[in-house]
C-alpha positions as CSV (number, residue, x, y, z in Angstrom):
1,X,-11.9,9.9,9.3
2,X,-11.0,7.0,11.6
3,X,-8.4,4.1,11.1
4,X,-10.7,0.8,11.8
5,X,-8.3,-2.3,11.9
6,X,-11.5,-4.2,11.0
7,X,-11.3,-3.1,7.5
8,X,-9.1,-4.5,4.6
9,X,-10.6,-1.6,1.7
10,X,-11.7,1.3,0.4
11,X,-14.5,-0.4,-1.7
12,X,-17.3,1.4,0.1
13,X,-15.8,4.5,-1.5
14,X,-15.4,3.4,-4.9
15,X,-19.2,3.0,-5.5
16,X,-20.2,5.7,-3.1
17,X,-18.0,9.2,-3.8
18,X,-20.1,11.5,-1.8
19,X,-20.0,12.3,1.9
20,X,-21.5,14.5,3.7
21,X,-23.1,15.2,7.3
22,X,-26.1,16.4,8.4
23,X,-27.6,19.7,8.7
24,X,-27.7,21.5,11.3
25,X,-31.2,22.4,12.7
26,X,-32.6,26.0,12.2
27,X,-33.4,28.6,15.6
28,X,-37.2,27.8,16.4
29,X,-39.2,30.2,18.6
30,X,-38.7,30.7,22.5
31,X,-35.6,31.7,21.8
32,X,-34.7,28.0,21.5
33,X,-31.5,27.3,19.9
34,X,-31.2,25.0,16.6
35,X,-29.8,21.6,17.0
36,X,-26.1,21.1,16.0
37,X,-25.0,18.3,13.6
38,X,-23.7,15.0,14.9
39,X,-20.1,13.9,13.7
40,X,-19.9,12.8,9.8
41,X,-17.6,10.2,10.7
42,X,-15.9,7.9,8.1
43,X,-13.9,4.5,8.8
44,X,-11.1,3.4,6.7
45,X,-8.6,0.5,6.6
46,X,-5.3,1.3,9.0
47,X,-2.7,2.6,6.1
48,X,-5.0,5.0,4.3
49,X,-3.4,7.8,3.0
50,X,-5.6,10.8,2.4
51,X,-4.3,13.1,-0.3
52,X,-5.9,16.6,-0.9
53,X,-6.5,16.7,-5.1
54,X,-6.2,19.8,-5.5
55,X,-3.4,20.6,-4.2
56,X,-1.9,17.0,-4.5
57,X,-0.4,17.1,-0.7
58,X,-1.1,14.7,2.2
59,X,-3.8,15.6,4.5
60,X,-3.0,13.0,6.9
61,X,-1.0,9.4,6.6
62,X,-3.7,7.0,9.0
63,X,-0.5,4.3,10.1
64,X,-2.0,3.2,13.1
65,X,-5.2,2.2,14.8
66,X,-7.6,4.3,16.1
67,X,-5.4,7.5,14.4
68,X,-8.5,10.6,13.7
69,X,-8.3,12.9,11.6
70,X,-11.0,15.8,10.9
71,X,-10.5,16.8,7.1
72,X,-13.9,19.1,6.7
73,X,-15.2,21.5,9.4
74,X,-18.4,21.9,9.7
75,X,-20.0,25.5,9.0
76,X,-20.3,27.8,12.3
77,X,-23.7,27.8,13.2
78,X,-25.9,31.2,13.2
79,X,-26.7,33.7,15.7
80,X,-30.7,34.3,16.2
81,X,-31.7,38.1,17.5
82,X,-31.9,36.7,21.0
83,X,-28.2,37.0,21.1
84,X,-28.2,40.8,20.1
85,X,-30.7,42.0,23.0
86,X,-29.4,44.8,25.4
87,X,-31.4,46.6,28.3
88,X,-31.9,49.2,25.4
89,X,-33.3,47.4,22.7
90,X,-35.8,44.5,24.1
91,X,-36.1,43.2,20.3
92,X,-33.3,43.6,17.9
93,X,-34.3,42.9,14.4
94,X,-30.7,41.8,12.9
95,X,-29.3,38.7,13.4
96,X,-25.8,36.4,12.1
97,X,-26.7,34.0,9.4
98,X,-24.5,30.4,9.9
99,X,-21.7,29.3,7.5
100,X,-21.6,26.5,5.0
101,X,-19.4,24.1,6.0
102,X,-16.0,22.9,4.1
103,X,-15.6,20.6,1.2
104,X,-12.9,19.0,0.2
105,X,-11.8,16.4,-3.1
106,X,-10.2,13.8,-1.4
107,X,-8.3,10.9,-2.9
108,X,-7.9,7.8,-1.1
109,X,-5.0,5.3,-1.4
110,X,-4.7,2.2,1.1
111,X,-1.0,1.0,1.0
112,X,-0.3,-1.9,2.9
113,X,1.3,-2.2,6.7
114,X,3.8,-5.1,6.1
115,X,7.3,-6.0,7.7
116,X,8.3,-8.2,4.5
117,X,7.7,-7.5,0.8
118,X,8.4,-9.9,-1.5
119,X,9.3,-8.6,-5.1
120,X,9.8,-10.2,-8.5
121,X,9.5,-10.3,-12.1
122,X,5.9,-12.6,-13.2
123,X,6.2,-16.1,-12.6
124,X,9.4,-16.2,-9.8
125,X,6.9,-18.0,-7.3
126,X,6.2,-15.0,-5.1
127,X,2.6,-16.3,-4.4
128,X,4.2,-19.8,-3.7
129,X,6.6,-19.1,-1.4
130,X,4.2,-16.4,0.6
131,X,1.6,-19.7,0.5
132,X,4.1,-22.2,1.6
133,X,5.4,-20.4,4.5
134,X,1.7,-18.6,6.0
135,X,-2.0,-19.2,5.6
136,X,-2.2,-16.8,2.7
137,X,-4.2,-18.4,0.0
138,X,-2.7,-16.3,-3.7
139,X,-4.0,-17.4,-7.0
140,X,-1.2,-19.7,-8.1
141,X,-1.2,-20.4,-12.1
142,X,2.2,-20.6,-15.2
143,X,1.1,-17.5,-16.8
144,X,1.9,-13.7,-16.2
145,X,0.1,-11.6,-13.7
146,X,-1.2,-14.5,-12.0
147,X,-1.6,-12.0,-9.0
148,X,-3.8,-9.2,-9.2
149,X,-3.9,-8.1,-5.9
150,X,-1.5,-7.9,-3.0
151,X,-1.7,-10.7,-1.1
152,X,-1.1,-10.4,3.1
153,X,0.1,-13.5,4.8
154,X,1.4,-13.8,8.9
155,X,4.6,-16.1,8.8
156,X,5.0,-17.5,12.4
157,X,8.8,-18.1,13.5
158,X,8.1,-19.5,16.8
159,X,5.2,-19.3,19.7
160,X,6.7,-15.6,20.0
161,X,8.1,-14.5,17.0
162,X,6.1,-13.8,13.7
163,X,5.7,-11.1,10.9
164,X,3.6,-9.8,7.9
165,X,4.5,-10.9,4.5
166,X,3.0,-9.1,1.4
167,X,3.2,-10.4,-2.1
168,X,3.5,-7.6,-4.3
169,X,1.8,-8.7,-7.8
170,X,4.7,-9.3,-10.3
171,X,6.3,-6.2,-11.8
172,X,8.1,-5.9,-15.5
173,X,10.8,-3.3,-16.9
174,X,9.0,0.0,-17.5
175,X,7.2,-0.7,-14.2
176,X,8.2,2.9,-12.5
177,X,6.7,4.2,-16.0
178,X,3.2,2.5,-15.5
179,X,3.8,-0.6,-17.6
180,X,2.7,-3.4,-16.5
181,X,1.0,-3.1,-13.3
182,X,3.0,-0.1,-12.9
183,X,2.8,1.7,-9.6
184,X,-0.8,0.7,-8.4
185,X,0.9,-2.2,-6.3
186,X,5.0,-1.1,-6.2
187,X,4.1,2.2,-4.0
188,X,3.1,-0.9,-1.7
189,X,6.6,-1.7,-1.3
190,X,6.6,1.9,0.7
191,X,5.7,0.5,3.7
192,X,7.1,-2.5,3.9
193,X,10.7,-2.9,6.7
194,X,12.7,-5.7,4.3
195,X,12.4,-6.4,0.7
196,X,12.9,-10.2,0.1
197,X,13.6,-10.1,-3.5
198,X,13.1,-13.4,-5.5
199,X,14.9,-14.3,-8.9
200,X,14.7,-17.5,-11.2
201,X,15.5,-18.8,-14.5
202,X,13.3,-18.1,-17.2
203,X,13.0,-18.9,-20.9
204,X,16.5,-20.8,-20.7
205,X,17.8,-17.4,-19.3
206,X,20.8,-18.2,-16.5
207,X,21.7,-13.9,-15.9
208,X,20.4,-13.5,-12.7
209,X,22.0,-10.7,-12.1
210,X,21.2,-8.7,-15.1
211,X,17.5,-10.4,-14.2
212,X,18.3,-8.6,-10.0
213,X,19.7,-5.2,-11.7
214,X,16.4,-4.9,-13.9
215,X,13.6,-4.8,-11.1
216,X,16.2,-3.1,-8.7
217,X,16.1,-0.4,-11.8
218,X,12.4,0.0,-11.6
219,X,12.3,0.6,-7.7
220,X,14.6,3.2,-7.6
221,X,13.4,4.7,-10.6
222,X,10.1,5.0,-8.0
223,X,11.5,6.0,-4.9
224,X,15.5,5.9,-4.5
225,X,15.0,5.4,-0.9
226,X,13.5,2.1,-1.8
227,X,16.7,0.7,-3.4
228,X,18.8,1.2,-0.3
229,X,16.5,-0.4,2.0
230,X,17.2,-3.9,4.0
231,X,16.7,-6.9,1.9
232,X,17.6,-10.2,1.1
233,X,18.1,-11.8,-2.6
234,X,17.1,-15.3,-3.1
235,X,16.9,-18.1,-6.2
236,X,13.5,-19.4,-6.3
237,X,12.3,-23.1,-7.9
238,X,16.0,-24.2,-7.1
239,X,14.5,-28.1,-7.0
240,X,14.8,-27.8,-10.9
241,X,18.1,-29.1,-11.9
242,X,18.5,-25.7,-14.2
243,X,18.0,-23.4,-11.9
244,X,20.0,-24.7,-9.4
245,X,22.7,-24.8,-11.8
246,X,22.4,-21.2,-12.8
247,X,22.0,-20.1,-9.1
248,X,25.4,-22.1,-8.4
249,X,26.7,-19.7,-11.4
250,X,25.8,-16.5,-10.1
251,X,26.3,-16.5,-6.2
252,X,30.3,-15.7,-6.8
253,X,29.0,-13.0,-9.1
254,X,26.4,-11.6,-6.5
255,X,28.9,-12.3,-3.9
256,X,31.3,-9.7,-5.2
257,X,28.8,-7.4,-5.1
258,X,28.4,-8.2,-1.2
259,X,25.1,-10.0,-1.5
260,X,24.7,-13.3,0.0
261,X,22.2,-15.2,-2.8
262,X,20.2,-17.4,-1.1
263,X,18.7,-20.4,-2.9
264,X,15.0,-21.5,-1.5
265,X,12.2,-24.3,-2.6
266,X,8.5,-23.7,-1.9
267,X,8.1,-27.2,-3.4
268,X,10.8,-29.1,-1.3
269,X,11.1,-26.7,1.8
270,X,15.0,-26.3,0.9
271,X,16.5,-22.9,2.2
272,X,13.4,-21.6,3.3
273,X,13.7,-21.8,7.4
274,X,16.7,-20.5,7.0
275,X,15.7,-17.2,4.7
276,X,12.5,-17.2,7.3
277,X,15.2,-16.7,10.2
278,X,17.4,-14.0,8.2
279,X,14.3,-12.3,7.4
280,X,13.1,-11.9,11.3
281,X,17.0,-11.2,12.4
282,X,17.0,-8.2,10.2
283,X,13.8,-7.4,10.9
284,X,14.8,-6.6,14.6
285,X,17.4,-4.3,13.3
286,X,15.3,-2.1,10.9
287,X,13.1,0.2,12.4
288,X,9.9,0.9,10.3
289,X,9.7,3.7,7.7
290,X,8.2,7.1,9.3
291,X,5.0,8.1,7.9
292,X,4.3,10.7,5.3
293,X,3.9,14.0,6.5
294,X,1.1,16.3,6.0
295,X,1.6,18.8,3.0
296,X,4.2,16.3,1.1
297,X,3.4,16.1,-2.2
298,X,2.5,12.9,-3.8
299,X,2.5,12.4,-7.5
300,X,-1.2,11.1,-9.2
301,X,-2.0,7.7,-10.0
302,X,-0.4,6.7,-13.3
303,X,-2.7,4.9,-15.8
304,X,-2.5,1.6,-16.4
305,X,-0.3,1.0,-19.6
306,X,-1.6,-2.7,-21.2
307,X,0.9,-4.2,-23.8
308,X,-0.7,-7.6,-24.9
309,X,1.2,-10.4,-26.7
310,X,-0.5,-9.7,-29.8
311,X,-1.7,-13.3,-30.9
312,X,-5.3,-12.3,-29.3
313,X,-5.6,-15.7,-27.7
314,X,-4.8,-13.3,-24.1
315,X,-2.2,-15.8,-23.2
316,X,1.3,-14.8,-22.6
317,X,0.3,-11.0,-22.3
318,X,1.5,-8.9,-20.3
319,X,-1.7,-6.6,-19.3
C-alpha cells in the first residue's frame, strides 16, 4: 500500500474487497526460470490507517505522502531440478515446490489530516462558519445532521499563513456510545492539532456551559487525550439578540474556569478574524499528534445507533 495525496477515499474498496497479485509463472524447459510476479500495489488516501482484524492491531498508520507499506508477502518461488545438479548426479529427479503467498483481513479506516476541528452539538453552525471563512461548500439546512460527512476546508490567514479546517458532522450525548453518529466521524477529531469548539443557544436554552461540559463529556469518554488538547470555545449565531445575551451571561462563568469564550458571527463576520488569528497563534505552539504505532490495538467500529423522533414525518430525528 501507498499513501497517494491524489485520493480523498476508500470507495474503490468498499465495492471491491478482494486484492490480490498475480501468479507467478511456472519453470518451463531449458532450464529456464518461471517469471516472478510484479508488485500488487494498492493506493490509498494520505491518513489511512490499516488495522489487522484479526488481531485488531495497527499494521501501519499511512500520515504522510508517499509512506509504503508491504502488508502480504508474496509466496517464495520454487526450485526446478536444475538447481539440485552436482558433477555426480547429471539429472536429479527431486525438486522444491514454491510457497503460497500471505493473506491478510485488513480493515481500512481514512481519518482525516486537519490542523483545526471544529466540534458541536447539531445545528451550532459548524458548516457555516467552516463555509464563511474557506471555500468549503457543507450542506447548510435547520434540521439535525445536516452534515453527513466531514467536510475539509483551507482557511487562508495571509499570502503566507493558512491551515486545514474539518467540520466534524454534529455529535449528541451518548456520542462515545455510538448514538448518534457515534464514533464514525469523532475518531476524526484524532488527528486534528486544535479543537475549535462552537456552542449556541437552543430551544430557549441559555446554559452554555452545561451545553460545553456535555460534548466535552463525550470526547473524553473516546479518547481522554482528546479532552486536554489545545482549543478554543466560542458562541456561535451571536447576531441574534438571544444568544448574544446568554453568551454575555456565561463568559464570567467560563472565565472562572480559565476559558476565554469567544463570541463569533458567520452571518455578520463579528469575532471571526479574530478567533481565525487565535486559531493560527496556537497552532504554531502545538505540535501535531504522533502517529499510531504498529501493534496498538484499536477498538472495532461501533454500529450506528438510530433514535428517531417518533412522529414518522423523519423531521427532528436524530438518526
Amino acid at each position: 500500500m501507498v499513501a497517494d495525496q491524489g485520493l480523498n477515499t476508500l470507495v474503490e474498496y468498499r465495492f471491491r474487497p478482494r486484492w490480490e497479485a498475480e501468479r507467478g509463472e511456472n519453470g518451463m524447459g531449458s532450464d529456464c526460470n518461471g517469471k516472478g510476479s510484479p508488485d500488487k500495489v494498492l493506493k490509498v488516501p494520505v491518513g489511512t490507517l490499516v488495522v489487522d482484524i484479526e488481531t485488531g492491531t495497527v499494521v501501519a498508520d499511512l500520515h504522510e505522502a508517499g509512506m509504503t507499506i508491504v502488508v502480504a508477502k508474496g509466496g517464495r518461488g520454487g526450485l526446478g531440478n536444475m538447481n539440485f545438479c552436482t558433477p555426480w548426479d547429471r539429472a536429479p529427479r527431486r525438486a522444491q515446490p514454491g510457497e503460497p503467498g500471505e493473506q491478510k483481513r485488513l480493515r481500512m479506516e481514512l481519518r482525516l489530516l486537519a490542523d483545526v476541528g471544529i466540534l458541536g452539538f447539531p445545528n451550532v453552525g459548524k458548516s457555516t462558519f467552516i463555509a464563511s471563512v474557506s471555500r468549503a461548500k457543507p450542506k447548510i439546512a435547520d434540521y439535525p445532521f445536516t452534515t453527513l460527512v466531514p467536510n475539509l476546508g483551507v482557511v487562508r490567514i495571509d499570502e503566507n499563513r493558512s491551515f486545514l479546517m474539518a467540520d466534524i458532522p454534529g455529535l449528541i450525548p451518548g456520542a462515545a456510545q455510538g448514538a448518534g453518529l457515534g464514533i464514525r466521524f469523532l475518531k476524526h477529531v484524532e488527528r486534528t492539532r486544535v479543537l475549535l469548539h462552537l456552542v449556541t443557544m437552543q430551544n430557549d436554552d441559555h446554559d452554555l456551559m452545561a451545553r460545553y461540559d456535555a460534548l466535552m463529556r463525550e470526547v473524553e469518554q473516546f479518547d481522554p487525550s482528546l479532552a486536554q488538547r489545545p482549543q478554543i470555545v466560542a458562541v456561535s449565531q451571536i447576531d441574534l439578540p438571544d444568544t448574544r445575551a446568554a453568551w454575555e451571561l456565561a463568559r464570567p462563568e467560563f472565565e472562572a474556569r480559565g476559558i476565554t469564550l469567544r463570541g463569533v458571527s458567520a452571518a455578520t463576520g463579528e469575532g471571526v478574524r479574530e478567533t481565525l488569528f487565535a486559531l493560527d497563534a496556537l497552532l504554531q505552539k502545538t505540535p501535531a499528534p504522533p502517529p499510531l504505532e504498529t501493534g496498538t490495538r484499536v477498538a472495532e467500529p461501533q454500529p450506528l445507533l438510530v433514535e428517531g423522533d417518533g412522529d414518522g414525518d423523519g423531521v427532528g430525528d436524530e438518526g
